[in-house]
N, C-alpha and C positions, 0 to 999 in steps of 0.2 A: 719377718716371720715366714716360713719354711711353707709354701701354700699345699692345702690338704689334696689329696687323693682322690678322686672321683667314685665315693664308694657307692654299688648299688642299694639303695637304701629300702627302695620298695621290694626288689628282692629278697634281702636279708630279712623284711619283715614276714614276709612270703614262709620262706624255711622255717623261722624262727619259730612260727606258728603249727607248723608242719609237722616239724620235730618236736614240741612239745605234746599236742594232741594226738599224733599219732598217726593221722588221716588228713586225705586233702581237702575230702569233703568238710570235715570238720575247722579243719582252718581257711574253708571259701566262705564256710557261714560266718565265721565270727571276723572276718576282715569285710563281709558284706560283699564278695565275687562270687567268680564263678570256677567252679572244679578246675575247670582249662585255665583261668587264669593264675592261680597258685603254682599249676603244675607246670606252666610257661616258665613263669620268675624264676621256679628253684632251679631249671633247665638253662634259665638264661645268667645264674650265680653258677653252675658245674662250669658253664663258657669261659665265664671270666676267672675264675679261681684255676682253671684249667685240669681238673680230677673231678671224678665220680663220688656227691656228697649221697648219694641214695644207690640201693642196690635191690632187685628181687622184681617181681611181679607188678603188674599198676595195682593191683586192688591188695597187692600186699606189699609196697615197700620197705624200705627199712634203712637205716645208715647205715654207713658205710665207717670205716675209723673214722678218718677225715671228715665227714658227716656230724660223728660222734663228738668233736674236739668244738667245732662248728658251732655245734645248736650250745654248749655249755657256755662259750664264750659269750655266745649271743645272747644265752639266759641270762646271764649274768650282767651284762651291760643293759639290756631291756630293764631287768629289774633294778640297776640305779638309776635310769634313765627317770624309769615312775616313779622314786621315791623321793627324786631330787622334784620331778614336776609337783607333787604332790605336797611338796615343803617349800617350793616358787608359791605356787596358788595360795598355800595354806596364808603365806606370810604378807599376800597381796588383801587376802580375804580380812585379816587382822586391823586393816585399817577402815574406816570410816569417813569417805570427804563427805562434810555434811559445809550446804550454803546456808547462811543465817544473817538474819536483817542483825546492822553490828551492833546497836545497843543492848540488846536483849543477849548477843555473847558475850562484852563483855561485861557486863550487870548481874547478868543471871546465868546463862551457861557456862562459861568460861570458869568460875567459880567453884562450879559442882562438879565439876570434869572429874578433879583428883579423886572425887569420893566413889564414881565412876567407873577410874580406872582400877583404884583398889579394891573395886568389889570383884570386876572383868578385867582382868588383867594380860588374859588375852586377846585382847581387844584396845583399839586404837582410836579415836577420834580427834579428826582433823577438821578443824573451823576457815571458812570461808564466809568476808563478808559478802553479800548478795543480796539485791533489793528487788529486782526484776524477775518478771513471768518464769518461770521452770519449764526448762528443756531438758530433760536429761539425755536427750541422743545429741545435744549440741554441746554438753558444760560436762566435767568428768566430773558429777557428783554423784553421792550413793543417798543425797536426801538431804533435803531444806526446809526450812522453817521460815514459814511468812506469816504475816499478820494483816489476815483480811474475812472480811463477811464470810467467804466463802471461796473455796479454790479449784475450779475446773478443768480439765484439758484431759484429751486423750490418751489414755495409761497410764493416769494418775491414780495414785490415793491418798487422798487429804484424810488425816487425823486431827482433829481438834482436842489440844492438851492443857492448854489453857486458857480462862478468861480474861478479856480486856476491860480494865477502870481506868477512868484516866481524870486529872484533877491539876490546880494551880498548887503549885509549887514554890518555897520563896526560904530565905536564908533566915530564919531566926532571930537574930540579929535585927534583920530589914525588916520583920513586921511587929516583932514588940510583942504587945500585950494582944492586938489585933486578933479578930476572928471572923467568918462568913467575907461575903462578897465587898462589903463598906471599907474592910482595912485593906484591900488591893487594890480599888478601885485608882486609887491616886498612885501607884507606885508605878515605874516602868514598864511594861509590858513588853515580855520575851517574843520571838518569832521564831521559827523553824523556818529555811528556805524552803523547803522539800514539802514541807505541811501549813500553808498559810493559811488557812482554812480553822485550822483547831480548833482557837480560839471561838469560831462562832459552831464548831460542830457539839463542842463541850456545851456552852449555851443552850443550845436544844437540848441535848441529852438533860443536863439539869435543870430545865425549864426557869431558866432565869434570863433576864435582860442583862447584858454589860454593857456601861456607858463606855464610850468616847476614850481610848488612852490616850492621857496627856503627854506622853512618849511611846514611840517604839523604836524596840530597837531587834534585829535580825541578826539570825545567826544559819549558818551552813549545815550543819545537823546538830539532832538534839542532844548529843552527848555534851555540846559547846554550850547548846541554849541550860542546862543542868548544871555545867559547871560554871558558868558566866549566874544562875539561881543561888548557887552555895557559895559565890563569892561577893552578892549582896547589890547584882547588877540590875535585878528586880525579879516580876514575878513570870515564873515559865508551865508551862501547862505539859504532865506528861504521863504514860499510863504509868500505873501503880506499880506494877512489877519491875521498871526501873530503878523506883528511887525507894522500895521500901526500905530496904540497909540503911540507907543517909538518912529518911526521916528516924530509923530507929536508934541511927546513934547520933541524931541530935544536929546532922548539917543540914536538915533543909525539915521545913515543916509542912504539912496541908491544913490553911486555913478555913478551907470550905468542904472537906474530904474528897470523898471520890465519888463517881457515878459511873455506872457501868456502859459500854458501849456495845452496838451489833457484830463487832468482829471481834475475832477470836485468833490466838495463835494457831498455827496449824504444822501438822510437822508432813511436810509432802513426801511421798517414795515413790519412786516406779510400780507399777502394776507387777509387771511380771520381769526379770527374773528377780528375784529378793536375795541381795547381795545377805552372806553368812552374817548374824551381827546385829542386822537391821533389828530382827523382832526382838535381842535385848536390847536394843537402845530404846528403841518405839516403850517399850515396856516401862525402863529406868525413868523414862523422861515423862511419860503420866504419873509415875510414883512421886518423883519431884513435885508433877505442877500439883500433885494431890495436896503437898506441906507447905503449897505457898499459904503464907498468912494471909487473912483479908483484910481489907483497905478497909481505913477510917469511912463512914458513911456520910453521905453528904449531910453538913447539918442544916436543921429546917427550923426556923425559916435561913436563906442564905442570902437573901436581899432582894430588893424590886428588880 
């Protein structure tokens, strides 16, 4: 490839400005110089082009032909120059990297995407799984969704869009006729690596005792512990908004329903500058969590 020319670039933008407005004062203001500076550059382009692009008086000049031939070319390439930047941006602005804990995209966002995209069509979103704290000056993303009490840090703003229930879980099949806490007590009991806890955090929340499981058995995340639940490997504990599709078409049941928990989904963005997009997305995505259906309620009594 044939290496480019050393064109003056600050200068050429110098003139270009010149010769359009008319004045130099006028294009030192909108370049942010100074009169002398403008009037340097177009002096240091006659240098290099080797002919006189201006002719007449300082406080009246004027082009020259060559001047004339000059500023049209340069309008002219200026003005693809913008149109082209301004359709780079546009088409950069069209996308959406959003970070999302991965169960909930693919359960529940991932899902709704298409309905999403055909409302906003021009607009993009692109999913990234992501479980950890939000940096956005460290991670290329334009907005995340986590699932916590509450989300704090330095030029953030947390959105809360949805509520969190969360309840046992178990294959239809594996529980029978079973209902409340007495028909799981004897079966397997599922683990989440990542959440060992659950189990006794759901406890509290539903103010009931669980005995003793006479099995456990653990799983790497809860998309495994759900599916390892609807293959009848026992009972797994999970919030509501993952699995209501499968309890609706009949792969997995809640025998004890649901109980609500203190944290909430939250959809995180940067403070400032608010990527093009954002505020439909933020918008489409509380009209979703508006139609989630609600969870079975926990039934009372659900055992000692």
């Amino acid at each position: 490839m044939a290496k480019r020319s050393q064109l003056p670039l600050t200068a050429l933008r110098a003139f270009e400005a010149f010769a359009r407005l008319g004045k130099m004062s006028l294009a030192a203001d909108e370049l942010c110089v100074t009169h002398g500076a403008v009037s340097r550059q177009v002096r240091s382009l006659e240098a290099v082009c080797g002919v006189k692009l201006t002719q007449g008086p300082r406080n009246a000049l004027k082009l020259t032909d060559a001047g004339e031939r000059m500023a049209r070319s340069l309008a002219s390439t200026f003005d693809e120059l913008e149109a082209l930047f301004r359709d780079v941006r546009a088409s950069g602005d069209r996308e959406l990297h959003v970070s999302c804990v991965g169960t909930l995209a693919m359960k529940w966002l991932i899902p709704r995407l298409p309905g999403f995209h055909a409302k906003h069509p021009e607009l993009s979103i692109r999913v990234t799984e992501a479980y950890g704290p939000v940096d956005f000056t460290r991670e290329p993303f334009d907005a995340a969704i986590r699932l916590a009490e509450s989300v704090h840090g330095e030029g953030l703003t947390a959105t809360p869009f949805l509520d969190n229930y969360h309840g046992p879980v178990v294959s239809p099949a594996l529980l029978g006729d079973g209902r409340g806490l007495e028909a799981i007590a004897a079966l397997p009991r599922l683990h989440t690596r990542t959440h060992r806890h659950a189990w006794d955090e759901w406890a509290e929340h539903a103010q009931v005792r669980i005995p003793e499981a006479r099995e456990n058995r653990e799983y790497e995340h809860i998309f495994y512990t759900l599916e390892a639940a609807m293959a009848g490997g026992g009972v797994g504990l999970s919030p509501w908004i993952y699995v209501a599709n499968d309890i609706a078409a009949g792969k997995l049941a809640a025998p004890c329903g649901f109980v609500q928990t203190p944290i909430r989904f939250h959809l995180v963005t940067p403070e400032t500058p608010p990527k093009r997009g954002l505020k439909t997305f933020r918008e489409w995505l509380l009209e979703e969590a508006a139609k989630a259906p609600a969870p079975p309620a926990m039934l009372a009594p659900v055992g000692a």
